[in-house]
N, C-alpha and C positions, 0 to 999 in steps of 0.2 A: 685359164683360171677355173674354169666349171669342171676340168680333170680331177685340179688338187680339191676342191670340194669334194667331189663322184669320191676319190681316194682316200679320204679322211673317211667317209662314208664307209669306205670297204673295208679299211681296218685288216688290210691285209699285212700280214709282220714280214713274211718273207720280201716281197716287196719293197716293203717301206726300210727293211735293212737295205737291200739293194740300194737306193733312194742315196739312203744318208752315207753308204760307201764312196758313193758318186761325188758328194760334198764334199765329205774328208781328201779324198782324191784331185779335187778340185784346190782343198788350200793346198796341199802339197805345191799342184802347179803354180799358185799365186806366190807362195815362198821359195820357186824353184826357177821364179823368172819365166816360165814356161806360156806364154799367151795363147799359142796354136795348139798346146796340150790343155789347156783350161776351157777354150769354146771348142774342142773336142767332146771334153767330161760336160757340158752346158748340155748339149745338143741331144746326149744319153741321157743326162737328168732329167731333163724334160719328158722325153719320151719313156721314163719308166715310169714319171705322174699320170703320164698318159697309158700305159699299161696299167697301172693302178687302179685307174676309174672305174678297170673292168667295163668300159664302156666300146665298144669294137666302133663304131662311128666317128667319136671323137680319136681312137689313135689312129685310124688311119687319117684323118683329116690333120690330126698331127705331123703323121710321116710324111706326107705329099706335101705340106707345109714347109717342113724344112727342108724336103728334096728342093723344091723350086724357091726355096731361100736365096738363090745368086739372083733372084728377078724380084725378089722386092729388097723394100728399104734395109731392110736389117745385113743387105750382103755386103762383104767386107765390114762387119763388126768387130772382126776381132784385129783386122791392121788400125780401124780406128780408132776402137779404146783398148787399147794395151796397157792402159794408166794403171797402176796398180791401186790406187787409191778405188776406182773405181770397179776393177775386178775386187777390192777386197768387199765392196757397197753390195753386188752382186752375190756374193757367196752370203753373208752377212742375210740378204735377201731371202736365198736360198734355206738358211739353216731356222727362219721362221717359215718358212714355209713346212719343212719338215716337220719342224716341231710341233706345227699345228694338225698337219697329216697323224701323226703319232699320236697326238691327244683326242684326233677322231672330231677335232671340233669344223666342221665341216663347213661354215660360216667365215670362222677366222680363217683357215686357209684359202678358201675363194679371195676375201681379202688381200691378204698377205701376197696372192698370185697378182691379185691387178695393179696394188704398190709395184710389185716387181717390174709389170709390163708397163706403166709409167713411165717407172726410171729407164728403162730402157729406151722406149720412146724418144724421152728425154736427152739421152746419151746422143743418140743418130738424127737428131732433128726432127723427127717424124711428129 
């Protein structure tokens, strides 16, 4: 959550195109039935907010994060919620997150990040 903040911060365009490519690319898989291609584009989304931050502490705590993803709660996310309602919740999630990244409002995307990780939460029991 304190990346999409750092990256609203940084107002970086090249980036933040990147970002919302990943999104776009993301409904694609949600209209293409695609589950294992959608927490593919998830797992790059994230980690170009975390490029974003400009922050080198948080993306590496990032990347090691989702390396050892198969040992915490969140592993086997994408065989459990394959819902499409619920990936579409997620993208939905994602495209205010951007949006706030892009507006530089650094507050509301912190925000916006910890809705996300919620629902997520939420989704896997955690």
């Amino acid at each position: 959550s304190h990346c999409a903040r750092l990256a609203a911060l940084a107002n970086n365009e090249t980036i933040i195109n990147k970002i919302e490519a990943l999104y776009l690319r993301m409904e694609n898989a949600i209209n293409e039935n695609n589950v294992a291609e959608f927490y593919t584009l998830d797992k790059q989304f994230h980690l170009a907010i975390s490029e974003a931050s400009h922050n080198r502490v948080l993306l590496d705590m990032s990347r090691m994060l989702w390396e050892q993803r198969i040992n915490i709660p969140y592993a086997g996310l994408d065989k459990r919620s394959g819902d499409k309602n619920v990936l579409i919740n997620l993208n939905q999630q994602h495209k205010a997150i951007i949006e706030a990244i892009r507006a530089g409002d650094a507050d509301n995307a912190l925000q916006q990040a910890l809705l996300h990780l919620k629902y997520v939460r939420e989704i896997i029991g955690y």
